[in-house]
C-alpha positions in Angstrom: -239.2 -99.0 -11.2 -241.6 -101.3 -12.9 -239.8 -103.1 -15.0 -237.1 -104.0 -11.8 -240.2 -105.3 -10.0 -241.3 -107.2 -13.1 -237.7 -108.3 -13.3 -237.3 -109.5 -10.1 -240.5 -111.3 -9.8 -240.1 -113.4 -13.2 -237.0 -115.0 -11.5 -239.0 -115.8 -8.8 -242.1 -117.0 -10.7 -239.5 -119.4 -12.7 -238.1 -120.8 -9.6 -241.4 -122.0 -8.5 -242.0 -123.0 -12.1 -239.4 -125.6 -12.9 -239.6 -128.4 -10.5 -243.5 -127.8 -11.1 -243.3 -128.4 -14.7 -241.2 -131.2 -14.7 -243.3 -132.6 -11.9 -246.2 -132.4 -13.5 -244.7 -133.8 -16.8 -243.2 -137.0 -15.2 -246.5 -138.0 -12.7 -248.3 -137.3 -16.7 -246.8 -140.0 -18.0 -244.6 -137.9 -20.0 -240.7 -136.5 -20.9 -240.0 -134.2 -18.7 -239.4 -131.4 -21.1 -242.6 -131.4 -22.4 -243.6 -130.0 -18.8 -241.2 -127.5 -19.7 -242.4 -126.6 -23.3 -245.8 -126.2 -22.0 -244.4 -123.7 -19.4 -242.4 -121.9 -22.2 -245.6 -121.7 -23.9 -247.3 -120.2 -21.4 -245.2 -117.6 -20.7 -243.9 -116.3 -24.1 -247.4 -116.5 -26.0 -250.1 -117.1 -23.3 -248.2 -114.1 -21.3 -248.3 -111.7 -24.1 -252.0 -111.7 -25.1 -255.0 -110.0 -23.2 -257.0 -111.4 -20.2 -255.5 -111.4 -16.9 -252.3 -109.7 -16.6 -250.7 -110.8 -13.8 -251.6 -114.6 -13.5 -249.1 -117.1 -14.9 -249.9 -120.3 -17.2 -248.6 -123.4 -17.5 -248.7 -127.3 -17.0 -251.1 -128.0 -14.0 -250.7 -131.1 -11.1 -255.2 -130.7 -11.8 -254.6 -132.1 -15.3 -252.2 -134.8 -14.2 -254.5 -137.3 -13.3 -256.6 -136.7 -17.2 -253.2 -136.6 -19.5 -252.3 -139.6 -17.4 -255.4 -141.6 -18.3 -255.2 -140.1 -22.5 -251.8 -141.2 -22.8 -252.4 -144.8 -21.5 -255.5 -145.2 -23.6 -254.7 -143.4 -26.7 -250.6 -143.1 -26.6 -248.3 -140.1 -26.5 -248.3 -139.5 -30.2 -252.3 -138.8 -29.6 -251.8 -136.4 -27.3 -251.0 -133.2 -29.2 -254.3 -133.6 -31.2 -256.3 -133.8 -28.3 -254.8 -130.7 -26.7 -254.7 -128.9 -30.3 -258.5 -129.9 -30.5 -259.5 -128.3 -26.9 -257.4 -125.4 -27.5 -259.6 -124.3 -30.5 -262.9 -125.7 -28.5 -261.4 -123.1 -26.2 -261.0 -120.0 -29.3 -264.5 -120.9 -29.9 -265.9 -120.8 -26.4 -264.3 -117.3 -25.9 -265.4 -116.1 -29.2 -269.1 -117.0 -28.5 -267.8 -115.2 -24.7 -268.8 -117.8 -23.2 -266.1 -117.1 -20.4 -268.0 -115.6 -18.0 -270.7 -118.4 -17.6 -267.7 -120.4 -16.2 -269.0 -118.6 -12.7 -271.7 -120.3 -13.0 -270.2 -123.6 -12.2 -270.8 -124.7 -8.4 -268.0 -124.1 -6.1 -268.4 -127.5 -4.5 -268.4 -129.3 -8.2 -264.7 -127.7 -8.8 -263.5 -128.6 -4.9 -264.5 -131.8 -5.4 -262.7 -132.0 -8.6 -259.7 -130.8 -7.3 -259.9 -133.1 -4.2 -260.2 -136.0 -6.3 -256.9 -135.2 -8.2 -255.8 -134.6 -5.1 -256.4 -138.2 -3.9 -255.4 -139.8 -7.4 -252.7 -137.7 -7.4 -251.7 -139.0 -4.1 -252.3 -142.8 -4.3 -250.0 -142.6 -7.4 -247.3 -140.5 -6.5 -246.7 -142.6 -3.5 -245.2 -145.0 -6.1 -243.2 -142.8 -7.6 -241.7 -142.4 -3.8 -240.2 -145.1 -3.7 -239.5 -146.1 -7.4 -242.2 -148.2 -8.1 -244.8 -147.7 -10.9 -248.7 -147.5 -10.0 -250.6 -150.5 -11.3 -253.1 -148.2 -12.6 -255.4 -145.3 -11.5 -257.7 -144.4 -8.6 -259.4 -147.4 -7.0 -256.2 -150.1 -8.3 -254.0 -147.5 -6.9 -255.3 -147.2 -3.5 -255.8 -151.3 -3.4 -252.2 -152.2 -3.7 -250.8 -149.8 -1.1 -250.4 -152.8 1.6 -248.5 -154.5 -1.4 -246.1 -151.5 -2.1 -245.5 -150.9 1.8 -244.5 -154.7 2.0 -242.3 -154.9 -0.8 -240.7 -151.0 0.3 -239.9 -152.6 3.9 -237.7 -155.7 2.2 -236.3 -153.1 -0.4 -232.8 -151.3 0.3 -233.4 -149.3 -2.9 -237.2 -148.4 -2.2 -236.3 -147.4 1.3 -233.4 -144.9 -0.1 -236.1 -143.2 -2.2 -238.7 -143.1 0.0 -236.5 -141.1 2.2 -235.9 -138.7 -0.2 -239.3 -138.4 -0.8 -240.3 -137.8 2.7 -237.5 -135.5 3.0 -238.4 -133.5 0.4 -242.0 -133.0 1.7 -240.7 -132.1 5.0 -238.4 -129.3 3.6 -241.6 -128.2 1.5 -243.6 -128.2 4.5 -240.8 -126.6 7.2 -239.3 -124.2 4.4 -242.0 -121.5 4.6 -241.4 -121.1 8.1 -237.8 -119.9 7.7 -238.8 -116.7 6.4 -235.0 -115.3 5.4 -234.7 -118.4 3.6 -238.3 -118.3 2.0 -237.5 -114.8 0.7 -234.8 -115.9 -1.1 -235.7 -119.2 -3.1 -239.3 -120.7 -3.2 -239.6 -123.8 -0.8 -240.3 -126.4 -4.3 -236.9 -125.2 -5.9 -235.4 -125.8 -2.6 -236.8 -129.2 -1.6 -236.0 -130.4 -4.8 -231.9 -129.2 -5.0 -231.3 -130.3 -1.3 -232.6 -133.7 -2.0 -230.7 -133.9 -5.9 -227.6 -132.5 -3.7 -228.3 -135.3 -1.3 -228.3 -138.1 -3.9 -225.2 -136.9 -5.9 -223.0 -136.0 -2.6 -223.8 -139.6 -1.4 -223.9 -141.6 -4.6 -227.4 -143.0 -3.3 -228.6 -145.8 -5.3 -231.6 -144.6 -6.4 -233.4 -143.5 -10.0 -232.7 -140.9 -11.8 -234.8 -138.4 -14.7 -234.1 -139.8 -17.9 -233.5 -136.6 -20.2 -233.3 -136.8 -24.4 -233.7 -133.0 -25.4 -236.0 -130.2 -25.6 -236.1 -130.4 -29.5 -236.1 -134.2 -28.9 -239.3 -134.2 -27.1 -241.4 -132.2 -29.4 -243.5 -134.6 -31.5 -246.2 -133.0 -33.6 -249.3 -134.8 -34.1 -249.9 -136.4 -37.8 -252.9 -138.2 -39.7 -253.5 -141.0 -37.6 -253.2 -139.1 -34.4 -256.0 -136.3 -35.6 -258.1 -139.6 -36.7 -258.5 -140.9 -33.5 -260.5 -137.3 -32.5 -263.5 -139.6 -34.4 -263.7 -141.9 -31.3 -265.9 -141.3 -28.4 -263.6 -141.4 -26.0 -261.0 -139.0 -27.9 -264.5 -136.8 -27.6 -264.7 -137.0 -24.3 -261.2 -136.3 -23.5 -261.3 -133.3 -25.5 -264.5 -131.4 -23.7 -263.0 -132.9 -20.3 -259.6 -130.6 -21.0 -261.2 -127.7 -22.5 -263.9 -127.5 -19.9 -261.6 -128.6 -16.9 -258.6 -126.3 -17.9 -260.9 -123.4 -18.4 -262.6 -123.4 -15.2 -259.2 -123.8 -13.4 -258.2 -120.9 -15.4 -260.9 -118.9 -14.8 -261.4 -119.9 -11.1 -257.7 -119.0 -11.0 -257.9 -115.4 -12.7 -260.5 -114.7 -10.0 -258.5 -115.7 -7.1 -255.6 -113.6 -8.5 -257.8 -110.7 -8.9 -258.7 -110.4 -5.2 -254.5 -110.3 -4.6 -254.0 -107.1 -6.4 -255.6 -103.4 -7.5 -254.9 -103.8 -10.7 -257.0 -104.5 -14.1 -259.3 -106.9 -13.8 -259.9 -110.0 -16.2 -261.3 -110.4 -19.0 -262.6 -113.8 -18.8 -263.4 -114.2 -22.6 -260.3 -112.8 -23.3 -258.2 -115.4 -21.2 -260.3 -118.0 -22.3 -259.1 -117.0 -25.6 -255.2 -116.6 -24.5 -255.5 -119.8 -23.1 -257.5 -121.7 -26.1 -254.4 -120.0 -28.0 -251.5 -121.3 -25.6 -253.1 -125.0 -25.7 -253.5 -125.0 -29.5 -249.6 -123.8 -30.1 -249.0 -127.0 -27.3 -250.7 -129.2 -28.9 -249.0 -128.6 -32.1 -245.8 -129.2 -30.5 -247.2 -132.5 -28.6 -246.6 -130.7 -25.5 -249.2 -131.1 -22.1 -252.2 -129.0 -21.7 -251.8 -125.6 -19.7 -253.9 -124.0 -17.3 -253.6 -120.7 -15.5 -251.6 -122.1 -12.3 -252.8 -120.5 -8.9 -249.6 -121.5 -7.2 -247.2 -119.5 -10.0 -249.7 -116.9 -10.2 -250.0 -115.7 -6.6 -245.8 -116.2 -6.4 -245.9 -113.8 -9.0 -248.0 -111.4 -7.3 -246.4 -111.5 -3.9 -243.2 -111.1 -5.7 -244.4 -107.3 -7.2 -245.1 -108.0 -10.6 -246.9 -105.1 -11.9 -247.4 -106.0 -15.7 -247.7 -108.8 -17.8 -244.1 -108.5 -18.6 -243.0 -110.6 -15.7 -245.1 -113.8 -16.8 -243.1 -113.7 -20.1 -240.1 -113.2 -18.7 -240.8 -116.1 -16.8 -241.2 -118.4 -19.9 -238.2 -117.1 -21.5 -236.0 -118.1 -18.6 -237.6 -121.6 -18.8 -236.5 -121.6 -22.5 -232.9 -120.0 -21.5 -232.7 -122.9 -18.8 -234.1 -125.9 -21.6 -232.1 -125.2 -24.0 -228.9 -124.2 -22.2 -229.0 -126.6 -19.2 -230.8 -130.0 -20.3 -228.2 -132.2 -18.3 -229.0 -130.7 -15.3 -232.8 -132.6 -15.1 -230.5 -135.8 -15.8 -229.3 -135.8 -12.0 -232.9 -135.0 -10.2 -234.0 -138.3 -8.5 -237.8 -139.0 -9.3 -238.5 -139.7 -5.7 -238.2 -136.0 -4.9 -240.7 -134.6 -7.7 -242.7 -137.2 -6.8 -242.4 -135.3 -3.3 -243.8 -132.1 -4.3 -246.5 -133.8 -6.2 -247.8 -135.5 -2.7 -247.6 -132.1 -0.9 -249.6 -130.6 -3.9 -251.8 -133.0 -4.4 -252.7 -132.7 -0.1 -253.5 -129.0 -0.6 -256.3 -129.6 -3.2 -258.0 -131.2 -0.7 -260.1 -128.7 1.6 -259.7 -130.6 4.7 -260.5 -127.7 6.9 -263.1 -126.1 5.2 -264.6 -129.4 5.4 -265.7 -128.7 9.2 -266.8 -125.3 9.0 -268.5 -126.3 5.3 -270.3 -129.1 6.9 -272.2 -126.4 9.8 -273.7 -124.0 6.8 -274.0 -125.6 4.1 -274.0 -129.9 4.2 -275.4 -129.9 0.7 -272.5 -128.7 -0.3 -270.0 -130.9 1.5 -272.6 -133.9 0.0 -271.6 -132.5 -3.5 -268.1 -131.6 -3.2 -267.4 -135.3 -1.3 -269.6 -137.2 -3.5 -267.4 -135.7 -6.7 -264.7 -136.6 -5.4 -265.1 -140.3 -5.1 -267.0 -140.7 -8.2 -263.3 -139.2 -9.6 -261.0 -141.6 -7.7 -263.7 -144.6 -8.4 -264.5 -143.7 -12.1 -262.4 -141.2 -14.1 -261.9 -137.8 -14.1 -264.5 -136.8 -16.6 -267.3 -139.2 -15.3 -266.3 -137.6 -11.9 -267.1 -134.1 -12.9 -270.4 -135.0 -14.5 -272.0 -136.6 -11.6 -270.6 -134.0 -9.4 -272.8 -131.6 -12.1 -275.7 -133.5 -11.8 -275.4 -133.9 -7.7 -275.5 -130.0 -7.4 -277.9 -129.5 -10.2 -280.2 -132.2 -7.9 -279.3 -130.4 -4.8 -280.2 -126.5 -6.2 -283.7 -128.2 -7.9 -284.7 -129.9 -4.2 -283.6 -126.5 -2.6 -285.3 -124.4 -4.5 -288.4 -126.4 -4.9 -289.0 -125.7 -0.9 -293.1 -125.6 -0.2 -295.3 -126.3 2.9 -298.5 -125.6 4.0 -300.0 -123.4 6.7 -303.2 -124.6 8.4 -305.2 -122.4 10.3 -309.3 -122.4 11.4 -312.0 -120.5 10.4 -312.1 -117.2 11.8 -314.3 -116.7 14.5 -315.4 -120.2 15.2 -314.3 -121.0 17.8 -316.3 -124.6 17.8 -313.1 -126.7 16.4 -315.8 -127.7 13.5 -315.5 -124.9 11.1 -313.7 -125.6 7.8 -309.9 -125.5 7.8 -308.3 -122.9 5.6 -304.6 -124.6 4.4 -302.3 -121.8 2.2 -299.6 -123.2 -0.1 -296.4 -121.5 0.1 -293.3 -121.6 -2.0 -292.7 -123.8 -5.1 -294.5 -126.8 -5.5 -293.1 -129.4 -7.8 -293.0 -132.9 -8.2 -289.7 -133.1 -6.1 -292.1 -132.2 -2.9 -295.1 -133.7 -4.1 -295.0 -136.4 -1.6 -294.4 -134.4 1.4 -297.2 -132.1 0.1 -299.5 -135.1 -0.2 -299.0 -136.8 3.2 -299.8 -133.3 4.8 -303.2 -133.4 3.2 -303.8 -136.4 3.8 -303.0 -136.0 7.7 -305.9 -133.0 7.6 -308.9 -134.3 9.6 -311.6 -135.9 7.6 -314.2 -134.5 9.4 -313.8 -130.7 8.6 -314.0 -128.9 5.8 -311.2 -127.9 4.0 -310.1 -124.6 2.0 -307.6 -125.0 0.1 -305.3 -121.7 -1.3 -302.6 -121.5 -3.9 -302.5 -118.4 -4.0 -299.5 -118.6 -2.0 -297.3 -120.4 -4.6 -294.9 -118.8 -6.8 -294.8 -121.6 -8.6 -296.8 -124.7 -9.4 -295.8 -127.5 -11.8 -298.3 -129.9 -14.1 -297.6 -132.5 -11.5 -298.6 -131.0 -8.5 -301.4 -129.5 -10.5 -303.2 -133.2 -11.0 -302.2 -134.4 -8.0 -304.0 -131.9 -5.4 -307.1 -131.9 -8.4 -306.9 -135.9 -7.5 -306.8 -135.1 -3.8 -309.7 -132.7 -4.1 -311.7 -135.0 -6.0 -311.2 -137.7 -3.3 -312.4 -135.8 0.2 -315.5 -134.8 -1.8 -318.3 -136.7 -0.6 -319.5 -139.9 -2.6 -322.3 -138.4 -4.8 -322.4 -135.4 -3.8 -321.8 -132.7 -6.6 -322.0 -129.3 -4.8 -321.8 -130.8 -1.5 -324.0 -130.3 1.3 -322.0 -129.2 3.9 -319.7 -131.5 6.0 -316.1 -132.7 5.0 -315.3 -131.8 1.8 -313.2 -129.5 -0.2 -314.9 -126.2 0.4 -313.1 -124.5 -2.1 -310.1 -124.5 -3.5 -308.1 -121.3 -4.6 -306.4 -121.2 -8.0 -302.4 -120.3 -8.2 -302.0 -116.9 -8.6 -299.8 -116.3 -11.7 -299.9 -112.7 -11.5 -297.2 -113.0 -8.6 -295.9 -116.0 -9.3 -293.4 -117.1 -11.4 -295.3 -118.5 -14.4 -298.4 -120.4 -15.3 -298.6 -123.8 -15.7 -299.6 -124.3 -19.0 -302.2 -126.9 -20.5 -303.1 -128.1 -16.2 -306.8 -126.8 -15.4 -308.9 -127.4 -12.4 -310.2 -130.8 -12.7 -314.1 -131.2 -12.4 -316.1 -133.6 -11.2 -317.0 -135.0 -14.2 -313.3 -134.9 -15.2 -313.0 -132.5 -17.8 -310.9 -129.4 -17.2 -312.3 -126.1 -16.0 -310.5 -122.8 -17.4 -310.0 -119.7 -15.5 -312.1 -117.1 -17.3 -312.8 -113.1 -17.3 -310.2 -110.4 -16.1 -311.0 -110.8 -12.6 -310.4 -114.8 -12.6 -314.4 -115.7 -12.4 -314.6 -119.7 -13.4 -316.4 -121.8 -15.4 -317.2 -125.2 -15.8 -316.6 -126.9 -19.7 -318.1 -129.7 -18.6 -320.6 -131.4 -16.3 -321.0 -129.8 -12.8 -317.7 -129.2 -10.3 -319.6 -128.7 -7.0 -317.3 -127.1 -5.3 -314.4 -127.0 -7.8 -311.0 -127.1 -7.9 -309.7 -124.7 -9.7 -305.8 -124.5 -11.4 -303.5 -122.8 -13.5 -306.1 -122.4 -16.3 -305.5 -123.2 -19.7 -307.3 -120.0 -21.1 -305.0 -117.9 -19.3 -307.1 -114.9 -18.0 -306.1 -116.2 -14.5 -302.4 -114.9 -15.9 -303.4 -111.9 -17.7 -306.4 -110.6 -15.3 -305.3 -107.2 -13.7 -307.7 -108.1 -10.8 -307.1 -111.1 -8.8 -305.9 -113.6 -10.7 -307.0 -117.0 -8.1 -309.8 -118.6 -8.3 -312.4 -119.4 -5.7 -315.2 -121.2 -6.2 -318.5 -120.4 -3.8 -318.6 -122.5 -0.8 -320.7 -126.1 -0.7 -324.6 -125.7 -0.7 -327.3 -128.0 -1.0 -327.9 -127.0 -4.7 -325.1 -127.0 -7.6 -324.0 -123.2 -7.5 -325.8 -121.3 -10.6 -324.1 -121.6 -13.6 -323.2 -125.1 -13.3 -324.7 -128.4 -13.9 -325.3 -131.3 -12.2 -324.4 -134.8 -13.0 
């Protein structure tokens, strides 16, 4: 019983898989049946080894836009070695199990990837619609659009194919719906046969694949190719597909997990299984794989039960290369460049955009802003700013503080001192906000100010409030003598916060730091009188270890320094 539903769904799974592969291979820059061998790959080796069980590698349309941009700048002979080299990046990263920090990634960093190979993937496969080339990539794609619609609407030739383009993502959007017919073949398979029965029924004049061979098309990478993995670029390439195809992978194998009941995955063992299939790839010159979300869930909903269906898969790919190469020679470019468009429109999440945007508009900042650093930069550059946008975006949110300001108790007056309590984690990223509160504080009370509150407090925030401190005190007066100074200030209490600030003390009025001593947090001045002190994360570090209370408070203003410290 399990091997019939394995059976069934691996013909299904390589339905989907073939006009995918050669897709993918042809808007790479590639032969087509190097979309294939990556497929075959995927399935025969990649299926057998350990990991996830039930999701199903291969070439990916989320690589497309990267292997497009290495093969123009370093040519196709290079390409092997730069797959073969993130492959074993890949070996290494699962050895070290690294796999599971790939959850660590933010979610709006890899939507944002994915909608900006969306959009590149888009502006050039609209070219390929109408049998044009695309002048380049991203920003010179999307600039000569008005061109390419003028010279399509003069073009007998360019109209044919963008009809069959159109066509074909109108059967891949409409096909679904049919659910008989959606049973029986998957909606890319079909889109792609009615339009190549189209063109061959009506001897339309437009282009044709351009087919040499599966063993053809292998080109293993020599000397010179492997010396070109000395150039920056070739360095960059090579992190930007191992890190890129293993959070895909990984993203993936979590998405398939949630379809199923079955063993969950490994991740450092599928990061290994797929370091494995990209190194065997890059040996044969083939594209980099991925674990392919599309394939995978097809193979789910199809009731696969073992990993036996994913390598059936890849050996009816290899059945279907070797045995039927002519038939690629007859599919018109116009439709792959079809299912390309539709794919490339569902990596971008238009409607979680809206919903997105209500909860968490951080997030939609990130995810947008990665996105057009893609489509203006490259794909690598992209990812990295998208990195540092959410790595700016958690530091601001997390480095949340404010102040609560409340009156003496029982004074009723409106002259007593003001007590104002520091909550959250103050660091340099609020400093100003912090700063323009104080300063707002009438200068005609007395202020008390408590950091006890703080969970954390950095070495910047530290000086700063010892600066503001310094500056409501009084001119010449040391201890004060009432009025509108800084009463006292409270030191942050490290017992209950995250850390102390090492090497910041409470700055005194002669400037030299004062350190937090005795187990119950008592202070004392190392230099010249503080009056009435302002007290920090001490350098001594009792205020950390003390099992009492661990702030400091210094007495409040008198007319006399308090004893134990000495004037000026």
């Amino acid at each position: 019983m399990v091997i019939r539903a394995d059976f069934a769904a691996s013909l299904v799974v390589f339905l989907v898989a073939v006009p995918l592969c050669v897709g993918v291979a042809v808007a790479s820059g590639v032969p087509a049946e190097l979309g294939l061998i990556t497929g075959i790959v995927g399935g025969l080796l990649t299926g057998l080894l350990p990991g996830s069980s039930l999701q199903v590698s291969g070439p990916a349309a989320g690589l497309t836009v990267l292997v497009y941009e290495a093969v123009q700048e370093f040519g196709l002979s290079a390409l092997g070695a730069l797959v073969l080299a993130a492959g074993v990046l890949q070996l290494v990263m699962g050895a070290l199990r690294l796999g599971r920090w790939f959850r660590a990634i933010s979610v709006a960093v890899v939507q944002g990837m994915l909608a900006g190979i969306g959009l590149v993937l888009i502006s050039g496969q609209v070219y390929a619609l109408t049998d044009a080339d695309p002048p380049g990539t991203g920003l010179a794609n999307l600039g000569g659009l008005p061109e390419l619609v003028s010279d399509t609407i003069w073009s007998d030739q360019a109209l044919t194919a963008a009809a069959i383009g159109l066509g074909t993502i109108a059967v891949l959007v409409l096909w679904p719906r049919w659910k008989p017919a959606a049973r029986m073949l998957p909606a890319p398979l079909a889109a792609v046969a009615l339009a190549t029965v189209t063109v061959t029924a009506l001897g339309l004049p437009v282009a044709r694949l351009e087919v040499t061979g599966l063993l053809s098309a292998v080109q293993p990478p020599g000397g010179p190719d492997f010396a070109q993995l000395a150039e920056v670029g070739a360095v960059g390439t090579v992190l930007a597909f191992a890190l890129i195809a293993s959070a895909e992978s990984l993203f993936s194998a979590a998405a398939v997990d949630r379809l199923h009941d079955g063993a969950r995955t490994d991740y450092d063992k599928e990061l290994m299984a797929q370091g494995a299939g990209n190194a065997v790839c890059g040996l044969l010159g083939a594209l980099p794989m991925t674990a392919v979300i599309v394939r995978s869930a097809a193979n789910v909903r199809a009731g696969a039960r073992t990993k036996t269906s994913r390598v059936l898969h890849g050996g009816w790919l290899l059945l279907f290369a070797a045995a039927f190469p002519a038939a690629l020679g007859v599919v018109p470019p116009a439709a792959l460049a079809g299912v390309l468009v539709h794919a490339g429109c569902k990596l971008i999440p238009v409607r979680d955009l809206v919903s997105l945007w209500r909860e968490y508009r951080g997030e939609v900042v990130v995810l947008v802003g990665t996105a057009v650093a893609i489509v203006v930069t490259n794909m690598f550059e992209g990812v990295v700013i998208g990195l540092l946008m959410a790595v700016a975006k958690s530091a601001w949110e997390t480095s949340h503080a404010h102040l609560e300001v409340s009156g003496a108790e029982g004074d009723g007056s409106g002259t007593g001192p003001l007590r104002v309590r520091a909550l959250g984690n103050a660091t340099f990223l609020r400093l100003p906000r912090l700063l323009d509160q104080l300063e707002a504080l009438p200068h005609d009370r007395a202020v008390i100010l408590d950091l006890s509150g703080l969970r954390h407090l950095d070495r910047a925030c530290a000086a700063a409030l010892g600066n503001w401190a310094e500056r409501r005190r009084p001119d010449g007066e040391v201890g004060g003598g009432g009025g509108s100074g800084v009463d006292a200030v409270a030191g942050f209490d490290a017992v209950g916060g995250v850390g102390a600030v090492g090497g910041v003390g409470a700055v005194g009025r002669s400037g030299t730091a004062c350190e937090s001593g005795g187990a119950g947090g008592a202070g004392r001045a190392s230099g010249a009188g503080i009056g009435a002190g302002v007290a920090g994360a001490g350098v001594a570090g009792a205020g950390i270890a003390g099992a009492g209370a661990a702030t400091l408070t210094t007495p409040a203003p008198t007319s006399t320094p308090p004893s134990g410290h000495k004037g000026p």
